[in-house]
DOBAFI-648405 format. One record per residue: x, y, z of N, C-alpha, C in turn; residue in one letter; residue number from 0. Coordinates in nm, 2 decimals. Layout:
REM residues N
NODE     n.x     n.y     n.z    ca.x    ca.y    ca.z     c.x     c.y     c.z  code  pos
NODE       X       Y       Z       X       Y       Z       X       Y       Z     A  NUM
...
REM end
This chain:
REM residues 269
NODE     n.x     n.y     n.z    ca.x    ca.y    ca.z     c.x     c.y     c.z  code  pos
NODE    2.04   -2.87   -1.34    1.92   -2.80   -1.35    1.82   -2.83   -1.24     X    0
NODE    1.81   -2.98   -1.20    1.71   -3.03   -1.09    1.77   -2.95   -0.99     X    1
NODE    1.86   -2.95   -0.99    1.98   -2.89   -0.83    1.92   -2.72   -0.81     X    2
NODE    1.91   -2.68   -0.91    1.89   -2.53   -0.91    1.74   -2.50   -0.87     X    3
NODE    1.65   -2.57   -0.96    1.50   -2.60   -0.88    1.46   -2.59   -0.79     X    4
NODE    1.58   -2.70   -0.71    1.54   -2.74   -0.56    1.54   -2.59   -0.49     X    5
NODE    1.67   -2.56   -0.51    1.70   -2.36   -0.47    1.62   -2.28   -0.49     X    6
NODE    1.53   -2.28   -0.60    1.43   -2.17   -0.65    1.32   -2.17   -0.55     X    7
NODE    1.26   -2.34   -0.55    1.15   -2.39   -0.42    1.19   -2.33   -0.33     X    8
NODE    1.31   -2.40   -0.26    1.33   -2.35   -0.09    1.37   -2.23   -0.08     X    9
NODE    1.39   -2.13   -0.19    1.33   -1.98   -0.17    1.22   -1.92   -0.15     X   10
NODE    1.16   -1.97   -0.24    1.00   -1.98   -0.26    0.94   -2.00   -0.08     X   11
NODE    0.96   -2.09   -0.03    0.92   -2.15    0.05    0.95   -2.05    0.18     X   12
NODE    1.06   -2.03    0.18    1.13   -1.93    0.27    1.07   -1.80    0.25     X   13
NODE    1.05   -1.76    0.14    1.01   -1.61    0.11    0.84   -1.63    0.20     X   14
NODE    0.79   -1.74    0.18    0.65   -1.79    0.20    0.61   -1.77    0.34     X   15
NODE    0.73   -1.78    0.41    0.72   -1.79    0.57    0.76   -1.66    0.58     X   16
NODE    0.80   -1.56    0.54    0.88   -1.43    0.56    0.66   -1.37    0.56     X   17
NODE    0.66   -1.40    0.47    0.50   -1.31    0.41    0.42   -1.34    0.50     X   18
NODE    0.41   -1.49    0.56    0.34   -1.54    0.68    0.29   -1.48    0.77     X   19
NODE    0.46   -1.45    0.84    0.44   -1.37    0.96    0.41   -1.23    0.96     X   20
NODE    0.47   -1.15    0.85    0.39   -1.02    0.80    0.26   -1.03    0.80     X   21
NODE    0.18   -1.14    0.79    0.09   -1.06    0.74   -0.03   -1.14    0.89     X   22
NODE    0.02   -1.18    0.99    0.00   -1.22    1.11    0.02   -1.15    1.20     X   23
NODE    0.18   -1.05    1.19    0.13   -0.95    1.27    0.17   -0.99    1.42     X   24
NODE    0.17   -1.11    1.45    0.23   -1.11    1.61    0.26   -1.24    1.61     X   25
NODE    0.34   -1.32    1.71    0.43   -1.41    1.75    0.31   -1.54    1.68     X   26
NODE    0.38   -1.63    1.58    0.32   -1.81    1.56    0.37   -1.87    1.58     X   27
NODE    0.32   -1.99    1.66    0.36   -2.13    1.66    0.38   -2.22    1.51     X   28
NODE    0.42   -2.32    1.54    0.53   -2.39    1.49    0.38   -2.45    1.39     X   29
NODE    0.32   -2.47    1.48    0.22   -2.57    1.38    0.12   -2.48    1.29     X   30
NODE    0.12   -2.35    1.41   -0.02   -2.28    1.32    0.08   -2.23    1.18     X   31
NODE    0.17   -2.19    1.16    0.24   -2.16    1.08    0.30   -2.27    0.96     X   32
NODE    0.31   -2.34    1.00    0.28   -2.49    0.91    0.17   -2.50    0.82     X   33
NODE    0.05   -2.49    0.94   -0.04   -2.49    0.83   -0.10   -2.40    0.76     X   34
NODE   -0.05   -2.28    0.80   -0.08   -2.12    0.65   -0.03   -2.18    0.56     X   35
NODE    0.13   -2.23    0.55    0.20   -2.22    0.44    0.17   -2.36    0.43     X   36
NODE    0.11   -2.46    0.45    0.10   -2.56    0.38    0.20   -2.67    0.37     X   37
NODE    0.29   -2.64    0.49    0.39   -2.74    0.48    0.38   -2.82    0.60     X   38
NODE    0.49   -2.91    0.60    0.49   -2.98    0.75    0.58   -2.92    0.87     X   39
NODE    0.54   -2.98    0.96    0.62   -2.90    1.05    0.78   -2.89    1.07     X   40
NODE    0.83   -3.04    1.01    0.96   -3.02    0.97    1.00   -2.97    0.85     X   41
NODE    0.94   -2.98    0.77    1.01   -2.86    0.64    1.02   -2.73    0.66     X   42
NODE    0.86   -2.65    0.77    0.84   -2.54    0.81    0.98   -2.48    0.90     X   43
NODE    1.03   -2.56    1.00    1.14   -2.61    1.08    1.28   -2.54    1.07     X   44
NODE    1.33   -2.60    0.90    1.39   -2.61    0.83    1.42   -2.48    0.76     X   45
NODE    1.31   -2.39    0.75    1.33   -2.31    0.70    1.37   -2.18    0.78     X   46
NODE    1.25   -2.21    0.90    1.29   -2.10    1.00    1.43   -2.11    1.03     X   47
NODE    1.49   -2.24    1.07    1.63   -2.23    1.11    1.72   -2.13    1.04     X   48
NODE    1.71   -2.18    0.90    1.82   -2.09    0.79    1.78   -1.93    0.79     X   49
NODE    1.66   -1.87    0.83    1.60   -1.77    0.82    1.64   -1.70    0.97     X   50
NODE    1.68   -1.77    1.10    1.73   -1.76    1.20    1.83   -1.69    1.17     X   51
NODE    1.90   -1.82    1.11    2.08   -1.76    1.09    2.10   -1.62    1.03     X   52
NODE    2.03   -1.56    0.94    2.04   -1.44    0.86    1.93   -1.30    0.97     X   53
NODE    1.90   -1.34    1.11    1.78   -1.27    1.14    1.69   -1.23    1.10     X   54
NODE    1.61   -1.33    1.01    1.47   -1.30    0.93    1.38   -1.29    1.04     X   55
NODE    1.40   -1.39    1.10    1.30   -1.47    1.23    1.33   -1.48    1.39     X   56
NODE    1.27   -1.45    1.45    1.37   -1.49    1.57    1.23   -1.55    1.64     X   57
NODE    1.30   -1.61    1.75    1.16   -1.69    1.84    1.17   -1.65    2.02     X   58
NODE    1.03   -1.55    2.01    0.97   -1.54    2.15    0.92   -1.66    2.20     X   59
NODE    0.84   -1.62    2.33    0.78   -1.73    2.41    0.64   -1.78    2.37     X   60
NODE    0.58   -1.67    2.29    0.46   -1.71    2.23    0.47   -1.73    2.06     X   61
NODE    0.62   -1.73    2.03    0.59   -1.83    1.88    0.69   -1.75    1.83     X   62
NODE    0.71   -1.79    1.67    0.78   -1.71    1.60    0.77   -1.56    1.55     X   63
NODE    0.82   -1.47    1.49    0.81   -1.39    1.45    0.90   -1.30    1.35     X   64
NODE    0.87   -1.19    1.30    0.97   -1.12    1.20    1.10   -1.09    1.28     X   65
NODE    1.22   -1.13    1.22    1.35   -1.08    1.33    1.41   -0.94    1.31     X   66
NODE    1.49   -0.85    1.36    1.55   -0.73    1.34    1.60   -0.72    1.20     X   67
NODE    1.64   -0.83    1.14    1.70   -0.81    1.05    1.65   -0.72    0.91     X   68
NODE    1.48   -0.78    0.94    1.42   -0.70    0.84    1.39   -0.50    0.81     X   69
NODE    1.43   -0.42    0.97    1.43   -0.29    0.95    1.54   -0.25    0.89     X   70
NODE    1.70   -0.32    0.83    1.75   -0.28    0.76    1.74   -0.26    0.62     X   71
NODE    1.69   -0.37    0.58    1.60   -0.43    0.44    1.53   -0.25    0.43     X   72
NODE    1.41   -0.30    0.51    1.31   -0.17    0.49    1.37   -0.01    0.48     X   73
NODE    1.53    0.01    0.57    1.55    0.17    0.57    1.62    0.14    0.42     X   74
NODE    1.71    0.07    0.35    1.78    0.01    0.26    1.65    0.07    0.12     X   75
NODE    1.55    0.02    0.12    1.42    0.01    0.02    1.43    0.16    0.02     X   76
NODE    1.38    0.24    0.14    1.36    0.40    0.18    1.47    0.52    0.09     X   77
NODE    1.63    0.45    0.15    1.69    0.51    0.09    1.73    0.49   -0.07     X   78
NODE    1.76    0.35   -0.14    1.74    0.35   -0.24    1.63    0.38   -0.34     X   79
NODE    1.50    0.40   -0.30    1.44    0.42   -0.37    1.39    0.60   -0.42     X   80
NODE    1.38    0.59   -0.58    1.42    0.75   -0.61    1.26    0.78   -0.60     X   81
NODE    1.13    0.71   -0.59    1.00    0.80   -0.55    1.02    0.83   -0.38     X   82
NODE    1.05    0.76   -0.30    1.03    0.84   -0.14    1.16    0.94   -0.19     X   83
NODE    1.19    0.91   -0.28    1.35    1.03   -0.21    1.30    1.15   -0.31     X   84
NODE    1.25    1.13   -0.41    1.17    1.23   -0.48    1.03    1.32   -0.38     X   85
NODE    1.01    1.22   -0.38    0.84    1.22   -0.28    0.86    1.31   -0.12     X   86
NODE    0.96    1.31   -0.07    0.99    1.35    0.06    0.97    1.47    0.08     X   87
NODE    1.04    1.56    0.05    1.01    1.73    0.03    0.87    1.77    0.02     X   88
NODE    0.90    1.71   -0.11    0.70    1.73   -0.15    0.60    1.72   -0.01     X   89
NODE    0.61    1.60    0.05    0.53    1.54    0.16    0.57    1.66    0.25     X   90
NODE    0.65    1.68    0.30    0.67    1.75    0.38    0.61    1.92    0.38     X   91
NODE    0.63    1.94    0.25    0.55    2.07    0.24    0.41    2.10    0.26     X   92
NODE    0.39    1.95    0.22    0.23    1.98    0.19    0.20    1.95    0.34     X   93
NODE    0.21    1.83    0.47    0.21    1.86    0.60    0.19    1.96    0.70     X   94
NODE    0.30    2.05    0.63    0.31    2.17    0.69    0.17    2.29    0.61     X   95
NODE    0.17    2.28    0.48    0.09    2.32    0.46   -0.11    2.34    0.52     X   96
NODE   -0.10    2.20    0.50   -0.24    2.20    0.58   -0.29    2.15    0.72     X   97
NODE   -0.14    2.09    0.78   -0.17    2.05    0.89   -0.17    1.92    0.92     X   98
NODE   -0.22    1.85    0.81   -0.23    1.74    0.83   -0.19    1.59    0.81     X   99
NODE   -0.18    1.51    0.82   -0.11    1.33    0.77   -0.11    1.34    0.63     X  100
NODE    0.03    1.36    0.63    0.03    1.34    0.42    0.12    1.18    0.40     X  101
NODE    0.03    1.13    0.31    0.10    0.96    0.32    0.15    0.94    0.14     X  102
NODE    0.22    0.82    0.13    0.26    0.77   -0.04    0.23    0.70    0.00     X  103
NODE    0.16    0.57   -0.10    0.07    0.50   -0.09    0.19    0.42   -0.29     X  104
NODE    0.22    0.27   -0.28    0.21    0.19   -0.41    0.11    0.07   -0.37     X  105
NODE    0.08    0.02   -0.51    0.02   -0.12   -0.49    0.09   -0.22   -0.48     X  106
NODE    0.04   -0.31   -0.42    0.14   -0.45   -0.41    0.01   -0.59   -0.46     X  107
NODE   -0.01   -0.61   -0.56   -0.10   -0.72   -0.58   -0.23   -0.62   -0.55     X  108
NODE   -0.31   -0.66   -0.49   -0.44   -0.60   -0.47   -0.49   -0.56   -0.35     X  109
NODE   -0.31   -0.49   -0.29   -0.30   -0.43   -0.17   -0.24   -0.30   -0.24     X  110
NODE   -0.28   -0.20   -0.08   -0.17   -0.05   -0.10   -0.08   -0.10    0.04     X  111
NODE    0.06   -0.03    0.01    0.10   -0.03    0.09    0.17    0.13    0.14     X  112
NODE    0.19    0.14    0.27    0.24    0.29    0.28    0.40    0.31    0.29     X  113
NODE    0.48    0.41    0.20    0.56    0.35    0.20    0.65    0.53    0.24     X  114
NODE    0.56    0.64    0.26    0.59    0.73    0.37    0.53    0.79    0.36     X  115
NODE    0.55    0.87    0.45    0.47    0.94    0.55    0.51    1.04    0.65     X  116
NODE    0.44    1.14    0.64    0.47    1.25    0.72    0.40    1.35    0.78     X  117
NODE    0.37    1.35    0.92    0.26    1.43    1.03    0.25    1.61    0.99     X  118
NODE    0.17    1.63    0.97    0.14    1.79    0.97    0.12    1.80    1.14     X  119
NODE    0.13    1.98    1.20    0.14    1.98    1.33    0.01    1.93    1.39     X  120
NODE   -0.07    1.91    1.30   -0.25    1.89    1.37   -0.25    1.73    1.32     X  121
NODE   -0.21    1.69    1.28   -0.22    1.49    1.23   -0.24    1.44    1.30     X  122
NODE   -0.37    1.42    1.28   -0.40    1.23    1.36   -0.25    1.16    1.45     X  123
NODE   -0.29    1.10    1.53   -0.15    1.01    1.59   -0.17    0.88    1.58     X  124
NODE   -0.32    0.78    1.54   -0.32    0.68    1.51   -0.32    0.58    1.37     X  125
NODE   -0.30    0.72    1.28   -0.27    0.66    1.15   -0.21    0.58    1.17     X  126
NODE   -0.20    0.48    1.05   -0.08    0.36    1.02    0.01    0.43    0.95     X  127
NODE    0.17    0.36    1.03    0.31    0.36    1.02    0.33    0.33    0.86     X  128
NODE    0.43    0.38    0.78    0.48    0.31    0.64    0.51    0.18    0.70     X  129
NODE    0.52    0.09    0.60    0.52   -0.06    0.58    0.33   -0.13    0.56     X  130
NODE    0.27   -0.05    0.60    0.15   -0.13    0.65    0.04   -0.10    0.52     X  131
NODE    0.00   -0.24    0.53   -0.07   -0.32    0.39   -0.23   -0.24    0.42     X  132
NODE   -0.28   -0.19    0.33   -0.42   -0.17    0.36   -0.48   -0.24    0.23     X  133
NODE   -0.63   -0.17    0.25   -0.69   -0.22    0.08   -0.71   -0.13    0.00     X  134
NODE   -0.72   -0.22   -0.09   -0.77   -0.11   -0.26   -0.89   -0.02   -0.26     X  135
NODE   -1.03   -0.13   -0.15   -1.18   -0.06   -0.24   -1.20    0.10   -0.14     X  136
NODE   -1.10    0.14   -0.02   -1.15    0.22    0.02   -1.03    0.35    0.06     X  137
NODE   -1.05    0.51    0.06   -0.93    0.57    0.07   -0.85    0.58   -0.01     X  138
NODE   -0.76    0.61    0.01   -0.65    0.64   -0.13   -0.62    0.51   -0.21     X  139
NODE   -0.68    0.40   -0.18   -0.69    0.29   -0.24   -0.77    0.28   -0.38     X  140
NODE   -0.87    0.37   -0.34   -0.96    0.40   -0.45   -0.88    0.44   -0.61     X  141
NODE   -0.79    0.53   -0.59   -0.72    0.58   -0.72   -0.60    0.44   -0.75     X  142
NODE   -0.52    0.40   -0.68   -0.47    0.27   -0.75   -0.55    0.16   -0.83     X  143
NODE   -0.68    0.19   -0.74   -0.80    0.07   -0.83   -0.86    0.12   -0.94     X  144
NODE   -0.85    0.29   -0.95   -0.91    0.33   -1.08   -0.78    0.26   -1.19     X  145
NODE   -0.66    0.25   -1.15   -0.61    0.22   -1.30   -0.58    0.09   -1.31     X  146
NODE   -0.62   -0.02   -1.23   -0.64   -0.17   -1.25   -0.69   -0.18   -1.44     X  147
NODE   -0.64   -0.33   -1.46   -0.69   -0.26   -1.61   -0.84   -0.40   -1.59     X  148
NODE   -0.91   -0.42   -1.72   -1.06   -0.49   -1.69   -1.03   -0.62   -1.65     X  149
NODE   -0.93   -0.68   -1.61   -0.94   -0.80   -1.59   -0.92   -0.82   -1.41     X  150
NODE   -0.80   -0.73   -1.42   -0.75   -0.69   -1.28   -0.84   -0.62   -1.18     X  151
NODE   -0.95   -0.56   -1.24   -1.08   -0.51   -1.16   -1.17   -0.60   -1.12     X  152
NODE   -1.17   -0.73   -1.20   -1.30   -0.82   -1.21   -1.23   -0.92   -1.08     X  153
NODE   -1.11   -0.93   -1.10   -1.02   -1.05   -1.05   -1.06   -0.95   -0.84     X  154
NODE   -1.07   -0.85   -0.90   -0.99   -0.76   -0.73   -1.12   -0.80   -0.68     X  155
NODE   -1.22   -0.77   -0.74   -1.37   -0.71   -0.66   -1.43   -0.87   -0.65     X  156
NODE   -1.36   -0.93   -0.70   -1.39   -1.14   -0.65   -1.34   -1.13   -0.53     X  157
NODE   -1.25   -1.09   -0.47   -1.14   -1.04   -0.36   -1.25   -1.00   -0.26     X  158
NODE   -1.24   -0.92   -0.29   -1.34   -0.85   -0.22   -1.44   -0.84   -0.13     X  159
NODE   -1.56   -0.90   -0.26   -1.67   -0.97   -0.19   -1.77   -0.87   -0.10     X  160
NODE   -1.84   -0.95    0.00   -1.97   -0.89    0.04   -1.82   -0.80    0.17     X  161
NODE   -1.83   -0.68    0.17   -1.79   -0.58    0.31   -1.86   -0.48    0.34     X  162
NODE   -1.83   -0.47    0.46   -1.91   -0.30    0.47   -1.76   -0.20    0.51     X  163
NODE   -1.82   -0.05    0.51   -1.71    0.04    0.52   -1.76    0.06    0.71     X  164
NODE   -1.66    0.13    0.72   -1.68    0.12    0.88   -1.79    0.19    0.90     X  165
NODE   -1.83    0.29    0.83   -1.98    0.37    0.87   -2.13    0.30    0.88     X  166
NODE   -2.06    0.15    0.82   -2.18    0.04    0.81   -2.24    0.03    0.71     X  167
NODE   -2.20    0.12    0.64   -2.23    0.09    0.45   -2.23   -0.04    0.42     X  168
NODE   -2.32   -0.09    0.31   -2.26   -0.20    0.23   -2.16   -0.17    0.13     X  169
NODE   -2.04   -0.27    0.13   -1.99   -0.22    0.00   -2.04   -0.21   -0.15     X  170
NODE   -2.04   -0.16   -0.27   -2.21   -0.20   -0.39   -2.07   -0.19   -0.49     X  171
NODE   -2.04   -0.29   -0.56   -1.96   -0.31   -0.68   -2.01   -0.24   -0.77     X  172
NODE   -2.12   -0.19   -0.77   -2.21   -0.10   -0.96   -2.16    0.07   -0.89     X  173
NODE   -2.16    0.07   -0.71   -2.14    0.20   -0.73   -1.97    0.21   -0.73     X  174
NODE   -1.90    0.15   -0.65   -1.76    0.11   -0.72   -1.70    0.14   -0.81     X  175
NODE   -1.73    0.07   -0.91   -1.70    0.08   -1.07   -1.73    0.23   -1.09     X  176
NODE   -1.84    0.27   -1.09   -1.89    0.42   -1.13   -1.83    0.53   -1.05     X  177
NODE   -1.77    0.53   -0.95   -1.67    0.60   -0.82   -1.57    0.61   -0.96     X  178
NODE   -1.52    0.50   -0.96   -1.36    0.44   -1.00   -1.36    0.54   -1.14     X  179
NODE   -1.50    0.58   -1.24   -1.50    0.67   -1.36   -1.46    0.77   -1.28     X  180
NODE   -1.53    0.81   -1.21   -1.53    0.94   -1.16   -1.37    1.00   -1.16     X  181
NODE   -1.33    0.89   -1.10   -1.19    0.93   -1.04   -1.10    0.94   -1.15     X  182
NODE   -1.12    0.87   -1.24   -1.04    0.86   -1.37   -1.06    1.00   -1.46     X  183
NODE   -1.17    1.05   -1.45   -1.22    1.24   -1.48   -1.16    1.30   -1.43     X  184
NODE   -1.17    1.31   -1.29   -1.10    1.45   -1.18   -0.98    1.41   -1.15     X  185
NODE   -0.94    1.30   -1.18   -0.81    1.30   -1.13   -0.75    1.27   -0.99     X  186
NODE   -0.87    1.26   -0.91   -0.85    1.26   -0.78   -1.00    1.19   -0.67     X  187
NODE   -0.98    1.14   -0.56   -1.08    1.04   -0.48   -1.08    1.13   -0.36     X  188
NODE   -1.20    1.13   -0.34   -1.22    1.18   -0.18   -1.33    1.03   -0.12     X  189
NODE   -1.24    1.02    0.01   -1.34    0.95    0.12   -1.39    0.99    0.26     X  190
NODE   -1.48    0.97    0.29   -1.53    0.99    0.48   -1.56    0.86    0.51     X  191
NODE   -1.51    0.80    0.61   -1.58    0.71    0.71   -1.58    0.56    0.64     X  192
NODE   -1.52    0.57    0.56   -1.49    0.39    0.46   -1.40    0.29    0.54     X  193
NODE   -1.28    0.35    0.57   -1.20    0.27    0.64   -1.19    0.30    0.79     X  194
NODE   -1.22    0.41    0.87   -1.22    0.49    0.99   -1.35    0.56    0.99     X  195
NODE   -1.41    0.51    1.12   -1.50    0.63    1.13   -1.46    0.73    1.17     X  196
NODE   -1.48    0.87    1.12   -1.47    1.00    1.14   -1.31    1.05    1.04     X  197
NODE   -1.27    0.99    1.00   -1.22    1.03    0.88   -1.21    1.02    0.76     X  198
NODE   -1.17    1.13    0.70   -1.19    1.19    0.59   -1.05    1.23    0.49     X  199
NODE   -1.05    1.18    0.36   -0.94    1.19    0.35   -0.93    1.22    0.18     X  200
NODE   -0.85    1.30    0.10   -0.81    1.31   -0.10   -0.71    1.27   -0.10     X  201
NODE   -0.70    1.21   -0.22   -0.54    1.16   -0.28   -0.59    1.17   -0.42     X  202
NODE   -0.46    1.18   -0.47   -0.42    1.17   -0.61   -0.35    1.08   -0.64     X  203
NODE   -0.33    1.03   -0.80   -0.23    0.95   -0.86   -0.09    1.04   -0.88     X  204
NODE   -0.03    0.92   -0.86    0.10    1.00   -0.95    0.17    0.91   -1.06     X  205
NODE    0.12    1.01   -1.19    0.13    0.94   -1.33    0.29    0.96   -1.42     X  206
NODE    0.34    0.89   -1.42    0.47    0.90   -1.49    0.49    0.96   -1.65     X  207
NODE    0.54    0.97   -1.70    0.56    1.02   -1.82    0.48    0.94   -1.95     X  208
NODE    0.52    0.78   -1.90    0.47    0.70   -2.00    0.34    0.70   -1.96     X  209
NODE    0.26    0.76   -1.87    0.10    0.73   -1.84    0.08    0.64   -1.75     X  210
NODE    0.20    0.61   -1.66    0.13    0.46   -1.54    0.15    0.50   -1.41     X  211
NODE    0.02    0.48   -1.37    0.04    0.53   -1.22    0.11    0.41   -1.15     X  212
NODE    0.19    0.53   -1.04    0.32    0.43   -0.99    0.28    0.45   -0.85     X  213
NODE    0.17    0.53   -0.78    0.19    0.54   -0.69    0.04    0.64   -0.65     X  214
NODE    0.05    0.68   -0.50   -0.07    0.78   -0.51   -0.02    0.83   -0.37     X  215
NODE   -0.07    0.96   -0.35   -0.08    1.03   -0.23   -0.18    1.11   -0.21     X  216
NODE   -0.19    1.10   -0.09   -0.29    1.15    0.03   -0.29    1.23    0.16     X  217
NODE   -0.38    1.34    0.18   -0.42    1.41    0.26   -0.52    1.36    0.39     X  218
NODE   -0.52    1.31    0.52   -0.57    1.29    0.55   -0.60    1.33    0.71     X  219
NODE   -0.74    1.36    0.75   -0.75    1.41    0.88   -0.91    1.39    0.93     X  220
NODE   -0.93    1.42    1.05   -1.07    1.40    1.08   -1.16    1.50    1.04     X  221
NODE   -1.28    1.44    1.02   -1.39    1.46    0.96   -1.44    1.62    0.97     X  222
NODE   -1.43    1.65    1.11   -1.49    1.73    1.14   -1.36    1.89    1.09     X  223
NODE   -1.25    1.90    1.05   -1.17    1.95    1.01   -1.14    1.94    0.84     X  224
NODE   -1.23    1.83    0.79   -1.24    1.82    0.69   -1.36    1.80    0.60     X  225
NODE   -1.44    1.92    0.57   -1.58    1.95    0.55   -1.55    1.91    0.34     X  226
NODE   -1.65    1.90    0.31   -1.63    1.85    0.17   -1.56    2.02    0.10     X  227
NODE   -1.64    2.11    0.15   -1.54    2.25    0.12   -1.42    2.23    0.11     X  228
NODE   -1.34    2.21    0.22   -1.19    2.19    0.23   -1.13    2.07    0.14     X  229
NODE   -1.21    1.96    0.11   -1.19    1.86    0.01   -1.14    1.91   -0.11     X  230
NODE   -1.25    2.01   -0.14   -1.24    2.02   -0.25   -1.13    2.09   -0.30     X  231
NODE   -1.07    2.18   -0.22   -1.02    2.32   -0.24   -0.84    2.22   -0.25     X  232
NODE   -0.83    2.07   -0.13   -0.73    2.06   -0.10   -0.69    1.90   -0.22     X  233
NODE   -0.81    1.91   -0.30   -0.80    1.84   -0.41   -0.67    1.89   -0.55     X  234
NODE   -0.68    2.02   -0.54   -0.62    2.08   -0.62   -0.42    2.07   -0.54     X  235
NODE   -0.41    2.08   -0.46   -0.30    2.09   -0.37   -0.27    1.92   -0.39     X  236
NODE   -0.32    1.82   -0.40   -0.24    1.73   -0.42   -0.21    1.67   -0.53     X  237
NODE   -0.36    1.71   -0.61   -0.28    1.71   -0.76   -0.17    1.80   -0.79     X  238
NODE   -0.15    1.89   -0.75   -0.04    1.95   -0.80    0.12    1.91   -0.71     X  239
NODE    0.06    1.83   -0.61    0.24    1.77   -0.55    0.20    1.67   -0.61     X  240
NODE    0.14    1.58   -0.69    0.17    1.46   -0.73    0.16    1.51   -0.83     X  241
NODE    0.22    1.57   -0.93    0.27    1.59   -1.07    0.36    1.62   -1.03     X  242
NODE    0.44    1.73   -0.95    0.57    1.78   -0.86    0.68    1.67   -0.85     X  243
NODE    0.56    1.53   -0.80    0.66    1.39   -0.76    0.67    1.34   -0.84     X  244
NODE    0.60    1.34   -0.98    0.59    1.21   -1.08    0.72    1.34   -1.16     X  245
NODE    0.70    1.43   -1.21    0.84    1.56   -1.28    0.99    1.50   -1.21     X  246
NODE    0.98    1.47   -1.07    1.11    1.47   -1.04    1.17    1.29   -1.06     X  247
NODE    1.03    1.25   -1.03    1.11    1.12   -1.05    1.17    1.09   -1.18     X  248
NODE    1.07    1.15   -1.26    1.11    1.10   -1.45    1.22    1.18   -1.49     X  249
NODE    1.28    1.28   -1.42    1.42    1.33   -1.46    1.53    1.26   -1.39     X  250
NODE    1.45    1.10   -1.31    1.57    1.04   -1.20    1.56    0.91   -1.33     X  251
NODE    1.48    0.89   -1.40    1.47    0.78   -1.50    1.43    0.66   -1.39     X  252
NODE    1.31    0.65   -1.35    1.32    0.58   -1.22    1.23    0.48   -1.29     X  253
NODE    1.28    0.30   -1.26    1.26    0.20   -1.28    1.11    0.19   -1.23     X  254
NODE    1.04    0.11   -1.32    0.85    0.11   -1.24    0.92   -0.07   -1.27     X  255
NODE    0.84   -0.09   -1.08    0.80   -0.24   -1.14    0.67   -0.30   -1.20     X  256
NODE    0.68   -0.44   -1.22    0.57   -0.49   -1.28    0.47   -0.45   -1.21     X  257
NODE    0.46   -0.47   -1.08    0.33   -0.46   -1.02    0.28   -0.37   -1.06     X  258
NODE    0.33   -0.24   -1.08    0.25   -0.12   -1.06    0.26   -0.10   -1.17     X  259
NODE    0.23   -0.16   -1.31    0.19   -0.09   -1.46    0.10   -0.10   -1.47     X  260
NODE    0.01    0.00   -1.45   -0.10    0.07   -1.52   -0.09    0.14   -1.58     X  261
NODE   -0.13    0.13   -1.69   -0.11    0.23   -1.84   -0.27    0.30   -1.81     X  262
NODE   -0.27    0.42   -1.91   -0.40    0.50   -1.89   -0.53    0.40   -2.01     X  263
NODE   -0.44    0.36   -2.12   -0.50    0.27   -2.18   -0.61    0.18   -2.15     X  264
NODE   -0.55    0.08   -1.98   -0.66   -0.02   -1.93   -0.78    0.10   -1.87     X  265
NODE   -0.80    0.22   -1.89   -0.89    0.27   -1.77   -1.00    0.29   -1.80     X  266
NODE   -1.03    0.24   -1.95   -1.17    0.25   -1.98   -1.25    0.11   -1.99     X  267
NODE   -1.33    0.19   -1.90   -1.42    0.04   -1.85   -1.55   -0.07   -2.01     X  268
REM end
């Protein structure tokens, strides 16, 4: 049993350094990486090595980083998973339909992450790539945080704290919360200028049969192409591919994980 422990930790630990460097983003040294994760330099050492051997990690000239190994993992997730493979067509039509960046969006803790994505012929070209972590309080982030349940909302917006949106807003937790009703009514979030200035963007949830949103998608393009008229009109267009995606997935019987159970239950404040 102690033997098996030890295993569980130095997974733990290993998984620790895997999230590290994700969430760093470009080449670390030996020591600054030590002290994210709180270990010493030789246990830190230790791990990279074994993480070597499997191409987790590999090491440039200016430090460690994520090795090749991990874009197999990621196309592996893509193809096994029955929402992008559900979700894909959908995305695609709707792209083509308005032109513009249609994204899937799940939560991960009190992150979204994008997990696809596909250009309409007029789309932005600096959106972020799938894989990439954003936040909850702003953008299609907004509808995963409408179905946080009251504990999980109190816990996020401690997170959170004093921010502004790029337009120099302050962020206001009282107007937050009261957004977050809103969204939980219409069924759907519109933003301008929260996370990017000059863009503008709707998404919807996508609610499963048993009532938990597993996911959300989004419409998104610059401001000036997206007047609250066209919001409104292109509000209806994603609710209806994100019911399209949640129909097909629930005739795949598709596994929800823990993270993403939100029942409609938690949504009253």
């Amino acid at each position: 049993m102690e033997k098996e422990s030890g295993h569980v930790r130095a997974l733990e630990r290993g998984l620790t350094v895997l999230f590290a460097l994700e969430s760093a983003g470009r080449p670390v040294a030996l020591g600054e990486l030590a002290t994210a994760i709180q270990l010493s330099n030789a246990t830190t050492l230790r791990m990279i090595a074994t993480l070597e051997q499997y191409g987790l990690i590999e090491k440039s000239p200016a430090g460690f980083r994520l090795g090749v190994a991990v874009l197999p993992l990621t196309h592996g997730y893509l193809l096994g998973n029955e929402l992008t493979l559900a979700a894909l067509p959908v995305l695609q039509d709707l792209a083509m339909s308005t032109g513009e960046a249609v994204s899937l969006y799940v939560r991960f803790g009190f992150e979204r992450i994008i997990i696809q994505r596909v250009d309409g012929p007029n789309a932005l070209r600096y959106l972020y790539p799938a894989g990439q972590r954003l936040p909850l309080h702003v953008g299609t982030g907004k509808v995963l945080a409408a179905a946080l349940s009251k504990d999980e909302l109190t816990s996020f917006l401690d997170v959170v704290g004093d921010t502004r949106f790029a337009s120099g807003e302050p962020f206001s937790r009282d107007k937050f919360i009261a957004e977050l009703k809103v969204i939980r009514t219409q069924g759907f979030a519109t933003s301008r200028n929260e996370r990017v200035m000059g863009l503008a963007s709707v998404a919807a949830p996508i609610v499963n049969s048993s009532g938990i949103t597993i996911a959300a998608v989004s419409v998104a393009g610059p401001s000036d192409r997206m007047p609250s008229e066209r919001l409104e009109t292109l509000s209806v267009e994603i609710r209806r591919a994100a019911m399209v995606i949640a129909e097909q997935c629930s005739s795949k019987d598709r596994p929800i994980s823990m993270q993403n159970r939100m029942r409609k239950s938690d949504y009253t404040m």
